[in-house]
FITIDREN-503130 format. One line per field, with one value per residue (C-alpha): residue number from 0; x, y, z. Coordinates in nm, 2 decimals. Each point is the difference from the previous one (the first is absolute). Last residue first. Layout:
<sites>
num: c(NUM;...) .
px: c(X;...) .
py: c(Y;...) .
pz: c(Z;...) .
</sites>
This chain:
<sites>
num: c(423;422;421;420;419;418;417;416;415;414;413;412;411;410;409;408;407;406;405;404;403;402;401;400;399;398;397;396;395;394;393;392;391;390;389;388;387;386;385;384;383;382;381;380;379;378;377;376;375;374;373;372;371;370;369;368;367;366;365;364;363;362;361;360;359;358;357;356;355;354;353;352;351;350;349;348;347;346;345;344;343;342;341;340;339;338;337;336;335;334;333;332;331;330;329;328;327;326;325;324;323;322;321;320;319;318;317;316;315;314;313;312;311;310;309;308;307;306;305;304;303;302;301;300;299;298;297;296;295;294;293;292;291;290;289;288;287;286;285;284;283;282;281;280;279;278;277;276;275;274;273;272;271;270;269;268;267;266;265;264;263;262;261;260;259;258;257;256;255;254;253;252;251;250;249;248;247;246;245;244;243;242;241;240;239;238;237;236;235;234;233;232;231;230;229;228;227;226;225;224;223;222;221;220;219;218;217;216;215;214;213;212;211;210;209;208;207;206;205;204;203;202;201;200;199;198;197;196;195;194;193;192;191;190;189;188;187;186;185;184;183;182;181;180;179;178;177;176;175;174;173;172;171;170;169;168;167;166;165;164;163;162;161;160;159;158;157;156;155;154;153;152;151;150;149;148;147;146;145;144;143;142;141;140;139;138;137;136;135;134;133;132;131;130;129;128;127;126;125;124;123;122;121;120;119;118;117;116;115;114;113;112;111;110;109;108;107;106;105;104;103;102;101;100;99;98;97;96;95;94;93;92;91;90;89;88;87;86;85;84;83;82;81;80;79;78;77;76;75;74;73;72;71;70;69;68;67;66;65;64;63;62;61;60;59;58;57;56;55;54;53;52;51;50;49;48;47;46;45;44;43;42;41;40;39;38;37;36;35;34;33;32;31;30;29;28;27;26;25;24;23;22;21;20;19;18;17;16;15;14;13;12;11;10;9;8;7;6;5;4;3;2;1;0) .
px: c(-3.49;0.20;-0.30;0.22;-0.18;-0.03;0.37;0.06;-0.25;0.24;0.30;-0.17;-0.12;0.40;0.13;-0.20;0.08;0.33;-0.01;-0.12;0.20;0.29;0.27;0.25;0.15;0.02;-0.29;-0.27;0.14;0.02;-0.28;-0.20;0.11;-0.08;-0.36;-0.03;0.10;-0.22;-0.28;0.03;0.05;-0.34;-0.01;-0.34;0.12;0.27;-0.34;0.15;-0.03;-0.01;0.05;-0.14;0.11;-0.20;-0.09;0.12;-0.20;-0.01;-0.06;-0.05;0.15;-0.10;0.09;0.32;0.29;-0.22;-0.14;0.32;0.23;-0.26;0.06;0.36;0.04;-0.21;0.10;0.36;-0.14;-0.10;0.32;0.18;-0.25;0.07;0.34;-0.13;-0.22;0.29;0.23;-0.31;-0.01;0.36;-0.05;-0.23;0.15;0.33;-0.19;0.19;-0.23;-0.33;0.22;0.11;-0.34;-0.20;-0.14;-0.07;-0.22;-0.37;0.01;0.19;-0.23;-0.32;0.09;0.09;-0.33;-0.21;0.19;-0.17;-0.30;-0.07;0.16;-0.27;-0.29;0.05;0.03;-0.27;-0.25;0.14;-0.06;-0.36;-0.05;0.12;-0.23;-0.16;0.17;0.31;0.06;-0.01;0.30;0.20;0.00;0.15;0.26;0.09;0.05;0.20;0.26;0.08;0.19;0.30;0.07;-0.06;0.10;-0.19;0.17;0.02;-0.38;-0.15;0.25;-0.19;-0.36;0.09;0.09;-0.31;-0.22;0.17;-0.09;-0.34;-0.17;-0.18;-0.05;0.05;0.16;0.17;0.11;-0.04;0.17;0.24;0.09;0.03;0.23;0.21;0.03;0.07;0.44;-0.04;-0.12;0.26;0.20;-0.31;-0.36;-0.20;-0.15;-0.15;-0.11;-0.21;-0.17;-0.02;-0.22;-0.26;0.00;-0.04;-0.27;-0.21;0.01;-0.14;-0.25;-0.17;0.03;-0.17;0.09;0.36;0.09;-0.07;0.21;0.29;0.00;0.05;0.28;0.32;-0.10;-0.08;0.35;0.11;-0.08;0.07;0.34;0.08;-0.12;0.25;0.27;0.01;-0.11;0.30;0.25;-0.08;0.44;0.13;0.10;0.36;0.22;-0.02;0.25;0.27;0.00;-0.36;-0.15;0.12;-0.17;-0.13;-0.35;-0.05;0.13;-0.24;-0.31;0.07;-0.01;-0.28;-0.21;0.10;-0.08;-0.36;-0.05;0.03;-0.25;0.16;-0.02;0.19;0.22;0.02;-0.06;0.14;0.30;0.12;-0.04;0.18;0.31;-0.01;0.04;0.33;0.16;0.00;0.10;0.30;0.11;0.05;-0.40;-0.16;0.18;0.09;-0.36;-0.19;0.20;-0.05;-0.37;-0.04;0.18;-0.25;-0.31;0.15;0.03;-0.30;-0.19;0.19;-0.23;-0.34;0.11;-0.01;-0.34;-0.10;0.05;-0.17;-0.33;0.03;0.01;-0.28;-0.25;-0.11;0.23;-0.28;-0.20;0.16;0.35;-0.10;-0.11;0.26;0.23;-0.17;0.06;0.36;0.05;-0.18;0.21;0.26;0.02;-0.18;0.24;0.35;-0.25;-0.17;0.33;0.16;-0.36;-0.09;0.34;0.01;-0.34;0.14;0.32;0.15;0.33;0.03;-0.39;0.08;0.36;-0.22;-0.29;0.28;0.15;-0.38;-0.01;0.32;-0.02;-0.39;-0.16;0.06;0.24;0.40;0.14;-0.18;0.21;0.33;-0.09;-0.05;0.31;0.18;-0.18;0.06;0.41;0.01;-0.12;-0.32;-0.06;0.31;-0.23;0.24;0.16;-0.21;-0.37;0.06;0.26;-0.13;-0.36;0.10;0.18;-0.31;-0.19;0.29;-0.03;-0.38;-0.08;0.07;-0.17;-0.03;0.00;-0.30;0.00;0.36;-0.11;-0.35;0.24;0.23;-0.32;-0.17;0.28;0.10;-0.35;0.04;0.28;0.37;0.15;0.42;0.20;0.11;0.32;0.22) .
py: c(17.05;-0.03;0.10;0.28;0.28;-0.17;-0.02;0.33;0.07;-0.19;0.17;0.34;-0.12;-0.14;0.32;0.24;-0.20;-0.02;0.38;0.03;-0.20;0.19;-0.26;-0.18;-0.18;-0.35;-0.01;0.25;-0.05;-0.40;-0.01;0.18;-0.21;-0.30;0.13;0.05;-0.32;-0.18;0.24;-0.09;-0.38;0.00;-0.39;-0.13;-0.33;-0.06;-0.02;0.15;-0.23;0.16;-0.23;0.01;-0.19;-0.09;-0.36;-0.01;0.27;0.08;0.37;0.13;0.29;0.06;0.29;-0.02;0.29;0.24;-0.23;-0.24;0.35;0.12;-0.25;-0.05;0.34;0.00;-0.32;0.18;0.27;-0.13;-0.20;0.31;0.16;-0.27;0.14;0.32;-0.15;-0.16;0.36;0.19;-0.27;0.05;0.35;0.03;-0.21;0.21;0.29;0.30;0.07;0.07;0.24;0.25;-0.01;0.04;0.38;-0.15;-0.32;0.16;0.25;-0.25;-0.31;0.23;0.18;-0.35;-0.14;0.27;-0.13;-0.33;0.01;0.38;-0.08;-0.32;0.19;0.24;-0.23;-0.18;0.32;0.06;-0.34;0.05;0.31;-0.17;-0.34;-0.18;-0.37;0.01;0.39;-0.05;-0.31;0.22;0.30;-0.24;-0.15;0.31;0.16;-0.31;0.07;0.31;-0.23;0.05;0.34;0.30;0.09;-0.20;-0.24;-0.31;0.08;-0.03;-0.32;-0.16;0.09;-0.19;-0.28;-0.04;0.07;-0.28;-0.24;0.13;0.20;0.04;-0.41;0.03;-0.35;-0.07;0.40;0.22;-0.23;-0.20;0.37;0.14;-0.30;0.06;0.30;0.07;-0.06;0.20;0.33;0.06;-0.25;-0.01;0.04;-0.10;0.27;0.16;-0.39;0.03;0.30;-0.04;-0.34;0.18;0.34;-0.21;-0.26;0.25;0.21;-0.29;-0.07;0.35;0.27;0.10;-0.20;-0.15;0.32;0.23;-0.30;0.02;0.36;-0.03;-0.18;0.21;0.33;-0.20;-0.16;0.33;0.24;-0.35;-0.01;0.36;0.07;-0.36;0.16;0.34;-0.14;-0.23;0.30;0.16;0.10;-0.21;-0.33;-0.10;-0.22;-0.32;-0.18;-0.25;-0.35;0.02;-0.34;-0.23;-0.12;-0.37;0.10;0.28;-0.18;-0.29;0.26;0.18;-0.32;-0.12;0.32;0.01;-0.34;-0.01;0.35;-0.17;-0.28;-0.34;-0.13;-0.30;-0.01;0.37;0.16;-0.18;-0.11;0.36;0.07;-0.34;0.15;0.34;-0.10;-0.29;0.32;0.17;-0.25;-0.08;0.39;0.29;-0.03;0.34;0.26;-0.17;-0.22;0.33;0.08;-0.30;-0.03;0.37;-0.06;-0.37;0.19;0.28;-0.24;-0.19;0.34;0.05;-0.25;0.13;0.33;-0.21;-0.13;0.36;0.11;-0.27;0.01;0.44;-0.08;-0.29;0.23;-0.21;0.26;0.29;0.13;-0.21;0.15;0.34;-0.04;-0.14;0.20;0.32;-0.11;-0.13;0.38;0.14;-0.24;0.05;0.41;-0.04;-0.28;0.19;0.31;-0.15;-0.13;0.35;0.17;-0.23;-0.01;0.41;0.03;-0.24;0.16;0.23;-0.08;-0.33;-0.08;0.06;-0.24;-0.24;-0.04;0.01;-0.26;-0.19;0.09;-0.21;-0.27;-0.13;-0.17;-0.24;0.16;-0.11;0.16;0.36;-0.05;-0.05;0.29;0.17;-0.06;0.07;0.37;0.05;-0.10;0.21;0.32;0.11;0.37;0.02;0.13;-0.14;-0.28;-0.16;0.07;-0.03;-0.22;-0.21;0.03;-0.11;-0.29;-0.12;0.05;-0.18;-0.33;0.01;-0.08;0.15;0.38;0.27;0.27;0.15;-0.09;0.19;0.31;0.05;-0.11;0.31;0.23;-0.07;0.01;0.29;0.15;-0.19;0.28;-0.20;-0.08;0.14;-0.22;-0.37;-0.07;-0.25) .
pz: c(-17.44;-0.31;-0.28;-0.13;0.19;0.29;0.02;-0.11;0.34;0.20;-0.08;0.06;0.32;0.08;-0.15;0.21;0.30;-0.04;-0.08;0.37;0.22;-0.14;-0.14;0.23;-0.28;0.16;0.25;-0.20;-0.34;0.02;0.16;-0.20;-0.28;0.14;0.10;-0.33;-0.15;0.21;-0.07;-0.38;0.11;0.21;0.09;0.00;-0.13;0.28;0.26;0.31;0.26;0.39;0.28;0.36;0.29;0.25;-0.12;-0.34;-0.20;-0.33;-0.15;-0.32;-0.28;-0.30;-0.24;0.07;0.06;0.24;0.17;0.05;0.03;0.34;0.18;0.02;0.04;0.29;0.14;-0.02;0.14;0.33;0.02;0.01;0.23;0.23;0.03;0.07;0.28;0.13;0.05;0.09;0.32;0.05;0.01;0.26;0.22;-0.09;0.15;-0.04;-0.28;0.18;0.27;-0.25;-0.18;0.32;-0.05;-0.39;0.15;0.05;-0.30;-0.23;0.08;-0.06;-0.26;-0.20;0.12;-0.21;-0.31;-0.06;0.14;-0.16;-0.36;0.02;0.14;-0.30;-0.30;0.15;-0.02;-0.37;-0.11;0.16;-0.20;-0.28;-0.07;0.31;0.02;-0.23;0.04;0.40;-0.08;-0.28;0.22;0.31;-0.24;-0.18;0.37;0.15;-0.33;0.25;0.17;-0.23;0.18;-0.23;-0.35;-0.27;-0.18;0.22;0.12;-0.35;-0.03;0.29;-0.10;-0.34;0.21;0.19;-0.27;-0.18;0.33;-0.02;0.24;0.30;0.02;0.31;0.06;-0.26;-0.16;0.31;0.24;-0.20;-0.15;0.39;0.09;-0.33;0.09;0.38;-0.08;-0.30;0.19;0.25;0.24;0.25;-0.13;0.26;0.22;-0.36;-0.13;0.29;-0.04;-0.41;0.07;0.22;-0.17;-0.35;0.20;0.12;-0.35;-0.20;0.29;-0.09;0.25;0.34;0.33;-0.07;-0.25;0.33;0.22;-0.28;0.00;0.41;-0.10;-0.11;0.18;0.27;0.02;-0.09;0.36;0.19;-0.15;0.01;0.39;0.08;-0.21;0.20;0.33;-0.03;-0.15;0.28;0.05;-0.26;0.06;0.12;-0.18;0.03;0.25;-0.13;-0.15;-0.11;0.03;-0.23;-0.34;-0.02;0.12;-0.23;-0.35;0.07;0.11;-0.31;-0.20;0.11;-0.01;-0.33;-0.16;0.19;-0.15;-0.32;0.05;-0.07;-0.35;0.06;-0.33;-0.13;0.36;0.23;-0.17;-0.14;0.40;0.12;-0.33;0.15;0.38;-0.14;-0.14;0.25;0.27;-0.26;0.03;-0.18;-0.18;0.07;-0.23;-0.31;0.03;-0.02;-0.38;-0.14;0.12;-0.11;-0.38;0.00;0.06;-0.28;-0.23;0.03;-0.03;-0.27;-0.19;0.13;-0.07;-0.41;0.06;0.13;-0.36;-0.16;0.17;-0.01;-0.41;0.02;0.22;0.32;0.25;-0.16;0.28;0.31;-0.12;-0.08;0.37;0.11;-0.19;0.18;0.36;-0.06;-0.07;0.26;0.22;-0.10;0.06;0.32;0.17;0.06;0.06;0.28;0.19;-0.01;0.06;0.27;0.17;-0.03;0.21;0.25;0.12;-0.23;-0.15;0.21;-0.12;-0.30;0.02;0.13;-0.31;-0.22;0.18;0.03;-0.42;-0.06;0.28;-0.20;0.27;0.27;0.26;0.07;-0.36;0.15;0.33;-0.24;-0.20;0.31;0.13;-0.34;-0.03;0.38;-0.08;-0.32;0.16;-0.14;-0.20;-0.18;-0.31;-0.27;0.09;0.32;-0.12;-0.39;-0.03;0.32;-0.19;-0.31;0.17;0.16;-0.26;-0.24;0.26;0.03;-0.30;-0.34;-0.04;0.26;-0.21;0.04;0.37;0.05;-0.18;0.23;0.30;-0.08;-0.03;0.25;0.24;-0.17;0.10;0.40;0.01;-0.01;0.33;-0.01;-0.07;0.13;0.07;-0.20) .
</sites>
C-alpha cells in the first residue's frame, strides 16, 4: 500500500474526533480501528511506517494506542497534528470518565449505584482474566518466557516486591541476553538528532515544570497526585493492567485515597468509556482531591493526573518518531520488550488473582512466613451472587465473545435482581 495524498489538519480533526468517540475495548480494537480507519479508508500511512511505529509505540511506557495516534499526527502534520491526533483519542474519554466520577463521588453510596457497580465489579474479573489470556498468547513462545511471567506473578503476589522492580528486571534480563544487531542500522534522518533532542527538552519541561509550580504552591493532596501519577506515567509498560494492581496497592493500603471498592468501580467506569484504559488514573486522582478538599480539588487532581500521565506520551513520540526505523532494528531493544511482556503476564495474573478474592469475599487477610506473603480469604464471606456473575461474564466474554459492553449491562443488571431478591 502507498500512502495518499495528506489530509488538511480539518480532516485530521475530524477523522481523529470519529476515531476517539469510538475508541472503545482496549487497546487491541483502537488500534485496529485506527488501521481500518487510517490505512483502509483514508490511505494516508503506508503499512510498513504504520507497523514500525506500532512496534516503536509497543517499546515506550504509556498507552501504544494513543502514542500511534499521536505518531501518525505528527507524520500527517508534524507536531501540531500529533497533539491533535493524540489529544482527541483522549478528550472524548476523558470528559466522559470526568463526569461519572463525579456522579460517582456524589451518589456511588446510593443502594441502587452499590448494586450496580457490584455486578462491573464481577466482569471485571472476566475481563482481567480475557487480557491475561489474551497477553500470555502473544508473549509466552518460549520456556524462558514462561519461566519471566511465573518470577513476576511470584514477586508480586508472594514477595511483594515493588512493581517497577519487576520490570526493570525483566527488561534488563531480556536486553542483555539478546544479540547485537546482526547487520548495520539504517541510516538516521538528515538532523533528526537536533530534531528529537529540541522535542525532548521542549516536553520534558512541559511535563514537569507543572510539577515544580504544584511543588511550591498547592495543597499536599495535589503534590503527592502529580508526584505519584509522574512516575506511574514512565512506568506503565505492557498497557494499563500490568500498572494496576501496583497503583491500587498504592492508592488503596498505603494512600489510603480510596477504598478497595472505589478502586474497582473506578476500573469498570474506565472499561466502558471510550479512551485508553489509563484513563481510570483520572477517577482515581478526582476521587483522592474530592476525599481531602471536596470538588474543586477533585477537579484540580483530575487535571494534574490526565497532564502526568499523557504529557509524556508527546514527549517520547516527538523526540523518538525521526528514529522509528532505527529504534526497531534493534533486537537489544526487542529482546528487552520481549521479557517485559512476559512479565506483564505474570503481572496480571497477580492482578487477577487479586482482584477475584476482594471482589468474591468479603474478607480477606494476610499471613506471613518470613518473606513470603499469603492471602486467606475467609470462606464465610464468600459473595455467591457475585460468584455466579462473574461466571457468567466469563463465560460470555471468553466463550461467546459477547460485546464488552452488554456484558456489562447484564452483569450490573444481574447484580441489582440480586439485591433486589435479598441474594447479594
Amino acid at each position: 500500500m502507498t500512502s495518499g495524498m495528506t489530509p488538511s489538519l480539518d480532516e485530521l480533526t475530524r477523522t481523529f474526533a470519529r476515531i476517539g468517540f469510538l475508541s472503545f475495548g482496549g487497546p487491541a480494537a483502537q488500534i485496529a480501528l485506527m488501521h481500518r480507519i487510517v490505512l483502509d479508508e483514508k490511505r494516508w500511512v503506508d503499512e510498513a511506517d504504520y507497523l514500525r511505529a506500532l512496534s516503536l509505540c509497543m517499546l515506550l511506557p504509556g498507552p501504544e494506542a494513543m502514542q500511534l495516534a499521536t505518531w501518525i499526527g505528527w507524520k500527517l502534520h508534524g507536531v501540531r497534528g500529533g497533539l491533535i491526533a493524540g489529544g482527541l483519542f483522549v478528550l472524548p474519554g476523558a470528559c466522559v470518565v470526568l463526569a461519572l466520577s463525579m456522579i460517582y463521588a456524589a451518589f456511588g453510596q446510593v443502594p441502587l449505584v452499590a448494586a450496580l457497580f457490584a455486578g462491573v465489579q464481577a466482569a471485571v474479573i472476566a475481563i482481567v482474566i480475557e487480557a491475561l489470556l489474551r497477553v500470555a498468547r502473544r508473549a509466552l513462545k518460549s520456556r524462558a518466557a514462561y519461566l519471566v511471567a511465573l518470577a513476576a506473578f511470584v514477586g508480586l503476589f508472594f514477595l511483594h516486591l515493588p512493581f517497577p522492580v519487576i520490570i526493570l528486571a525483566a527488561g534488563l534480563w531480556g536486553y542483555l541476553r539478546s544479540a547485537a544487531a546482526p547487520a548495520p542500522l539504517p541510516p538516521p534522518q538528515p538532523g533528526a538528532l537536533s530534531e528529537s533532542l529540541r522535542a525532548a527538552a521542549a516536553w520534558l519541561a512541559i511535563w514537569l515544570l507543572p510539577l515544580a509550580a504544584l511543588w511550591a504552591t498547592a495543597p499536599q493532596r495535589l503534590v503527592e497526585i502529580g508526584i505519584f501519577f509522574s512516575k506511574l506515567a514512565v512506568l506503565t509498560f505492557g498497557g494499563a493492567y500490568a500498572v494496576l494492581a501496583w497503583m491500587a496497592q498504592e492508592v488503596v493500603e498505603d494512600k489510603a485515597w480510596l477504598t478497595l471498592r472505589q478502586m474497582m468501580d473506578g476500573l469498570g467506569l474506565a472499561e466502558t468509556t471510550p479512551g485508553p484504559l489509563i484513563l481510570v488514573n483520572e477517577f482515581v486522582a478526582y476521587m483522592a482531591g474530592h476525599g481531602a478538599g471536596g470538588w474543586a480539588m477533585g477537579l484540580a487532581g483530575a487535571a494534574i493526573a490526565l497532564w502526568m500521565t499523557f504529557i509524556p506520551c508527546f514527549l517520547f513520540i516527538f523526540a523518538l518518531a525521526p528514529f522509528v526505523q532505527r529504534l526497531t532494528h534493534m533486537p537489544r531493544l526487542s529482546g528487552a520488550l520481549a521479557a517485559i511482556t512476559a512479565a506483564v503476564v505474570g503481572v496480571i495474573a497477580n492482578l487477577s488473582l487479586w482482584f477475584a478474592l476482594h471482589v468474591l469475599f468479603g474478607t480477606v487477610s494476610e499471613a506471613r512466613l518470613g518473606p513470603v506473603h499469603l492471602a486467606l480469604p475467609e470462606p464465610s464471606t464468600l459473595r455467591p451472587a457475585i460468584a455466579l456473575i462473574a461466571l457468567g461474564a466469563g463465560f460470555l466474554l471468553l466463550r461467546r465473545h459477547w460485546p464488552l459492553l452488554l456484558v456489562l449491562a447484564l452483569s450490573a443488571a444481574a447484580s441489582v435482581l440480586a439485591a433486589a431478591f435479598g441474594w447479594a
